[in-house]
Structure formats: structure tokens, C-alpha cells
KOLMARVO-573745 format. One record per residue (C-alpha): residue number from 1; chain; x, y, z. Coordinates in Angstrom, 3 decimals, decimal comma, padded with zeros to 6 digits. Example, Ala and Ser with C-alpha at 12.3 -4.5 7.8 and 13.67 -1.06 7.14 Angstrom:
<rs>
<r><kolza>1</kolza><vexvo>A</vexvo><xx>012,300</xx><yy>-004,500</yy><zz>007,800</zz></r>
<r><kolza>2</kolza><vexvo>A</vexvo><xx>013,670</xx><yy>-001,060</yy><zz>007,140</zz></r>
</rs>
This chain:
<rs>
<r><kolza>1</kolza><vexvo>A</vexvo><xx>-029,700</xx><yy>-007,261</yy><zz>015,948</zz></r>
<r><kolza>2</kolza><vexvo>A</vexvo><xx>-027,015</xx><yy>-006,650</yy><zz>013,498</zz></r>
<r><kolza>3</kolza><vexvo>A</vexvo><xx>-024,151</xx><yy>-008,935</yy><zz>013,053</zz></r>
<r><kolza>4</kolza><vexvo>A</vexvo><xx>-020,851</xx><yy>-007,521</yy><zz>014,642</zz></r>
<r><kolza>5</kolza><vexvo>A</vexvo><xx>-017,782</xx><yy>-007,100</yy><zz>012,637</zz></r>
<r><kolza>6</kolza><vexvo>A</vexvo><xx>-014,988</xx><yy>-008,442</yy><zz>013,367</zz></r>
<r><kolza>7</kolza><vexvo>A</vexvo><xx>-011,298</xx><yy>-007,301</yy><zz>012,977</zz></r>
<r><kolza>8</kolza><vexvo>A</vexvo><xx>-009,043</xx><yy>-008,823</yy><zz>010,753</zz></r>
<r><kolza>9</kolza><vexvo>A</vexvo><xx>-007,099</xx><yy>-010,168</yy><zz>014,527</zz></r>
<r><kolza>10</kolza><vexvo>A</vexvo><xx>-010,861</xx><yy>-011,799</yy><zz>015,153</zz></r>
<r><kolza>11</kolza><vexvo>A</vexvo><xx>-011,392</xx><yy>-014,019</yy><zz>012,361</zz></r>
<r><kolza>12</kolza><vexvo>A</vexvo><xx>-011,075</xx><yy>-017,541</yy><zz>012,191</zz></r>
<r><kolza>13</kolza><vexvo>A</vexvo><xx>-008,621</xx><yy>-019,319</yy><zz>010,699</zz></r>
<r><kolza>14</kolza><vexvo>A</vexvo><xx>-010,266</xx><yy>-020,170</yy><zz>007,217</zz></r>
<r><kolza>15</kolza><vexvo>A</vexvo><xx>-012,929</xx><yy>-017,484</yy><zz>007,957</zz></r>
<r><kolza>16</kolza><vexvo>A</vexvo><xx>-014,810</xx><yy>-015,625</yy><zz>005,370</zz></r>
<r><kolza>17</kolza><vexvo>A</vexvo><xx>-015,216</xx><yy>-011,665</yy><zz>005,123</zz></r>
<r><kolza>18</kolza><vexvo>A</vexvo><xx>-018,206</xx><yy>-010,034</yy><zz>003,659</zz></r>
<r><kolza>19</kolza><vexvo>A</vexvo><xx>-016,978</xx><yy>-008,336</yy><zz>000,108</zz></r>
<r><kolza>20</kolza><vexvo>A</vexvo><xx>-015,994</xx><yy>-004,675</yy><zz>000,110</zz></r>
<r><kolza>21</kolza><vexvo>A</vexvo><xx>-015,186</xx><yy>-004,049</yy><zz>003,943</zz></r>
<r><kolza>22</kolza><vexvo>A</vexvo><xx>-011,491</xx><yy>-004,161</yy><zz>003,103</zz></r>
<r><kolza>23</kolza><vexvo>A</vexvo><xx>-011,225</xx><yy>-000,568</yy><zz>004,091</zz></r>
<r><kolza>24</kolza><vexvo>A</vexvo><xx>-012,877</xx><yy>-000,969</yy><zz>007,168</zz></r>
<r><kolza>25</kolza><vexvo>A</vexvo><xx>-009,398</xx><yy>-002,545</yy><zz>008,138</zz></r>
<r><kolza>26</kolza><vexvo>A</vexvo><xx>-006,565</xx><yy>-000,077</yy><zz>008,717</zz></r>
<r><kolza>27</kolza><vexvo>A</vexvo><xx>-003,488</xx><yy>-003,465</yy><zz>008,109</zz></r>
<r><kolza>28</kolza><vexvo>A</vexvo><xx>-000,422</xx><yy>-001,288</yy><zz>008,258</zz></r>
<r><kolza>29</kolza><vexvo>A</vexvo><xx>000,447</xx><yy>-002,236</yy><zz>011,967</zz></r>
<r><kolza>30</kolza><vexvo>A</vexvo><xx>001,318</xx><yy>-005,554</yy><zz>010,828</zz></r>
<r><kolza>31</kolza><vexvo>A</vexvo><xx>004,875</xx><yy>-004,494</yy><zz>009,337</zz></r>
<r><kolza>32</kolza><vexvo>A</vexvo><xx>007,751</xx><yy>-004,538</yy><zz>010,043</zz></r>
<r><kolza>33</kolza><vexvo>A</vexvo><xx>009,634</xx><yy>-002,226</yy><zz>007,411</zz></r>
<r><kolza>34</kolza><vexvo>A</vexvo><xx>007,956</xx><yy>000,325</yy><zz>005,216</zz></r>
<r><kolza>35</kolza><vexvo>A</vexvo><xx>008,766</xx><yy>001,839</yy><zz>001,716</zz></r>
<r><kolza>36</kolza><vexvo>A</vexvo><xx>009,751</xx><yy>005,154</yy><zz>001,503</zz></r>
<r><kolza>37</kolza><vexvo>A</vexvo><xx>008,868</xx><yy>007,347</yy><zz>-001,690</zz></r>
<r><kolza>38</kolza><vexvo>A</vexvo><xx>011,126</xx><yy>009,836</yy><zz>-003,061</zz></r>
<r><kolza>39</kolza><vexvo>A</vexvo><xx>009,093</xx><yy>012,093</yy><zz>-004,917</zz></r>
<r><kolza>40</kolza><vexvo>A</vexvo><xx>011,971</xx><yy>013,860</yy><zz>-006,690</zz></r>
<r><kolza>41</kolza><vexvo>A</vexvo><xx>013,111</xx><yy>010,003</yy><zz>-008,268</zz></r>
<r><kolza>42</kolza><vexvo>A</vexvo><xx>009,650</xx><yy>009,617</yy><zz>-009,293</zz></r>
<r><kolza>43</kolza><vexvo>A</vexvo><xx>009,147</xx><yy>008,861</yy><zz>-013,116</zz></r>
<r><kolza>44</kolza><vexvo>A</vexvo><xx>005,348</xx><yy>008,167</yy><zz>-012,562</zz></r>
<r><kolza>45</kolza><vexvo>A</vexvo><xx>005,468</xx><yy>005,278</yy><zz>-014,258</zz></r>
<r><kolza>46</kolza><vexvo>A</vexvo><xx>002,710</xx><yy>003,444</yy><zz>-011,809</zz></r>
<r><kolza>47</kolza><vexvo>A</vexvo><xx>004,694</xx><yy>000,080</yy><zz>-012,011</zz></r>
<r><kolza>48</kolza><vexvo>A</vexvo><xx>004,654</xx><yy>000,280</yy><zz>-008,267</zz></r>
<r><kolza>49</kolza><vexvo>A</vexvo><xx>000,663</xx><yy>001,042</yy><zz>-008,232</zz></r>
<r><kolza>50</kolza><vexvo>A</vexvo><xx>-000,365</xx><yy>-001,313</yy><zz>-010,317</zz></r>
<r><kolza>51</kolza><vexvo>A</vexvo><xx>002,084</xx><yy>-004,128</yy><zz>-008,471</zz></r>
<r><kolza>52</kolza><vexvo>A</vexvo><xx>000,982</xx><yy>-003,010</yy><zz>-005,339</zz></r>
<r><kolza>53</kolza><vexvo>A</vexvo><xx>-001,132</xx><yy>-005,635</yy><zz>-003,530</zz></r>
<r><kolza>54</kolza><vexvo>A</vexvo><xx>-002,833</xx><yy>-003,755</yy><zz>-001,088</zz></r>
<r><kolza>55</kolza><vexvo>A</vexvo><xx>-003,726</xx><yy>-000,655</yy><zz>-002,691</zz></r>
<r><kolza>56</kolza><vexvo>A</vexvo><xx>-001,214</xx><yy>001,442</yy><zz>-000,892</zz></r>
<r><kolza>57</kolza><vexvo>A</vexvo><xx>000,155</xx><yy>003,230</yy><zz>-003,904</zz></r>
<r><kolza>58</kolza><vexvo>A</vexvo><xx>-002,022</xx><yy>006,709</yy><zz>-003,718</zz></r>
<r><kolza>59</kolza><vexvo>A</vexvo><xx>-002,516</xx><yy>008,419</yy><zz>-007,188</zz></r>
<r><kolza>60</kolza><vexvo>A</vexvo><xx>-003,787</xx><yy>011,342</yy><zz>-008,421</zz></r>
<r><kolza>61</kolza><vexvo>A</vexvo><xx>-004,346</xx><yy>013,022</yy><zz>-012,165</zz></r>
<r><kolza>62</kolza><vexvo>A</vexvo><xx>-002,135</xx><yy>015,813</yy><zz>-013,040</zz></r>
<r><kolza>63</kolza><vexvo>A</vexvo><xx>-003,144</xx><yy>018,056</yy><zz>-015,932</zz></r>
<r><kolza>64</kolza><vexvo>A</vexvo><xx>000,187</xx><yy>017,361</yy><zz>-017,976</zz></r>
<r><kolza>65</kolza><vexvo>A</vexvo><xx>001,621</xx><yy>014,298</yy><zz>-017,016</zz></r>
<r><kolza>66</kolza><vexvo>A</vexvo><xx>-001,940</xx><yy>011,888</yy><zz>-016,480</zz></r>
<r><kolza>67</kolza><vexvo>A</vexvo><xx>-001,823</xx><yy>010,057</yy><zz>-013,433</zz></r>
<r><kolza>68</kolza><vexvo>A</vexvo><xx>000,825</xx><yy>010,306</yy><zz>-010,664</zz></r>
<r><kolza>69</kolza><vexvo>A</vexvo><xx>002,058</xx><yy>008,920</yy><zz>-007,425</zz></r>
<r><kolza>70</kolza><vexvo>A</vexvo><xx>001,643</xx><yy>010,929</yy><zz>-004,587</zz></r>
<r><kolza>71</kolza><vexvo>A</vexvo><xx>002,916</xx><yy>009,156</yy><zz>-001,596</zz></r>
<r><kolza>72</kolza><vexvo>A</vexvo><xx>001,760</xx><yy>005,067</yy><zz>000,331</zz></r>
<r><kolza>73</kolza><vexvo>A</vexvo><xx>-001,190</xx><yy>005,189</yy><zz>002,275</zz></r>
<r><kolza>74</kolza><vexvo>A</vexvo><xx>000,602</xx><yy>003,215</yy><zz>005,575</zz></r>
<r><kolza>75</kolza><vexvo>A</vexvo><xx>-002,977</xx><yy>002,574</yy><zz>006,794</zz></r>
<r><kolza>76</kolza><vexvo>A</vexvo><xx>-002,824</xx><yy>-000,356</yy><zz>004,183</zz></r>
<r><kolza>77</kolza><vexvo>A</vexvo><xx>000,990</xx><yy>-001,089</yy><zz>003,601</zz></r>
<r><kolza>78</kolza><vexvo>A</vexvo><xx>001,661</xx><yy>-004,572</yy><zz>005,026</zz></r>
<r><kolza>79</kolza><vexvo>A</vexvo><xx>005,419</xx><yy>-003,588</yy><zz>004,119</zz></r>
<r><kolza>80</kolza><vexvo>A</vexvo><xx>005,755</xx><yy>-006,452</yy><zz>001,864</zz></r>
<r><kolza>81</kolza><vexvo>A</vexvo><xx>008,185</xx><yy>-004,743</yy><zz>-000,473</zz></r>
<r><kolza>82</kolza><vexvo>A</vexvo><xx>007,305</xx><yy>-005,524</yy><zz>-003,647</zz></r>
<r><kolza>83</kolza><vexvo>A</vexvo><xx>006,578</xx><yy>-001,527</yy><zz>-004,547</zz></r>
<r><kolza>84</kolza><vexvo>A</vexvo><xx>010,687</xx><yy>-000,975</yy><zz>-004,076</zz></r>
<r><kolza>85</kolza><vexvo>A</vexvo><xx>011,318</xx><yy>-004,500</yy><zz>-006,132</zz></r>
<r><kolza>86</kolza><vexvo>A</vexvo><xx>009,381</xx><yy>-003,433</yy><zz>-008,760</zz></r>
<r><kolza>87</kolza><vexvo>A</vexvo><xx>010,610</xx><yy>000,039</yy><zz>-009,151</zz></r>
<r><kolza>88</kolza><vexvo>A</vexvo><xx>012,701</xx><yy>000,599</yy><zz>-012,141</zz></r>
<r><kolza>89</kolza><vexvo>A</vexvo><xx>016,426</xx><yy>000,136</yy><zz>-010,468</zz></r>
<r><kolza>90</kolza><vexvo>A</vexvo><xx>017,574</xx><yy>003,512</yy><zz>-012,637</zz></r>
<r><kolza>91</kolza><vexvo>A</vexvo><xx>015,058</xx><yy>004,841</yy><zz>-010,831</zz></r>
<r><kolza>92</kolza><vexvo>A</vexvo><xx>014,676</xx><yy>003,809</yy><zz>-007,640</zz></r>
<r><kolza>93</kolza><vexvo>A</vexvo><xx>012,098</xx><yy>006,154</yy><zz>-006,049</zz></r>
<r><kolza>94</kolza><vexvo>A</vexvo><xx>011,240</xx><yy>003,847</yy><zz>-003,467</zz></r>
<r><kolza>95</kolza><vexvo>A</vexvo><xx>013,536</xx><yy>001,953</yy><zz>-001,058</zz></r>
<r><kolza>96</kolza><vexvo>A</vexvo><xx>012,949</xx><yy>-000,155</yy><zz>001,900</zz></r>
<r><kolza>97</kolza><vexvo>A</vexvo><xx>013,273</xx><yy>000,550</yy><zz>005,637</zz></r>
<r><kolza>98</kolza><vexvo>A</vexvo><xx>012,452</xx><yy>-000,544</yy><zz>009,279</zz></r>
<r><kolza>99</kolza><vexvo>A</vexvo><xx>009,140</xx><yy>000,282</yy><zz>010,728</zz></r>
<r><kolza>100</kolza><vexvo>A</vexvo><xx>009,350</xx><yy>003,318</yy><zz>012,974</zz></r>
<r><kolza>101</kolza><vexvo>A</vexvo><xx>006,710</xx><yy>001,733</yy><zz>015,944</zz></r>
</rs>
């Protein structure tokens, strides 16, 4: 019989997760404001990707400019913000608002 897997809500205080089943676990329910990406802003610099802890930046390569942002995967945004603080503040292409539940 195979273990069952339990939900990031089931674990244990001080539990342990098997490696790589982090996207087993859709976390964006868990916030309470969201960042919002204005493409148009956008300099593609991927200081918000790279400072992103969850992964929620989503990139793609573009034939002339590399790699670019292409919206936040809110399956994995825990809202933390740090995306919007990072984001050059000539630029602001992301901002910070409340969740929509």
C-alpha cells in the first residue's frame, strides 16, 4: 500500500516533505493580497523572477529580447510581496493589491 500524501494543511508541525512534490501543492489560497503585473511597465529585467521565492514569476524566451516575464502563476503566489519591492521603482511593473476571494 502506498503511502498517502498529505497536503501542505496536513503536515505536522516540524514535518518533513519528500523532495520535488512542491508542485503537487497549489499555495496561492493562503494570501491575502496579490501582485499585479503590468506588462506594458515591463523592462524584463527578471529582478522579480529571480527574487521570487516561490517560483511564481512565469518566463518565457523571446527571439529578440532573451527571456521575459509573462504574467504570476497565483497557483504558487503566497502574496508575500517581495516581486513589487524588488521591482525597479522607475519601473514599477508590479504593484500590490488585496486578494480578490
Amino acid at each position: 500500500m502506498a503511502d498517502k500524501k498529505l497536503s501542505a494543511a496536513e503536515l505536522e508541525a516540524g514535518g518533513l516533505v519528500e523532495a520535488g512534490t512542491a508542485a503537487e501543492f497549489h499555495t496561492g489560497s493562503w494570501r491575502s493580497q496579490r501582485p499585479v503585473w503590468n506588462k506594458d511597465k515591463c523592462i524584463h529585467c527578471l529582478t522579480c523572477w529571480i527574487s521570487c521565492p516561490d517560483s511564481a514569476i512565469k518566463t518565457a524566451p523571446d527571439e529578440k529580447k532573451g527571456t521575459v516575464v509573462t504574467g504570476i502563476d497565483y497557483n504558487y503566489c503566497k502574496g508575500c510581496g517581495i516581486c513589487a519591492r524588488e521591482c525597479p521603482p522607475k519601473i514599477a511593473a508590479l504593484s500590490m493589491e488585496v486578494e480578490r476571494k
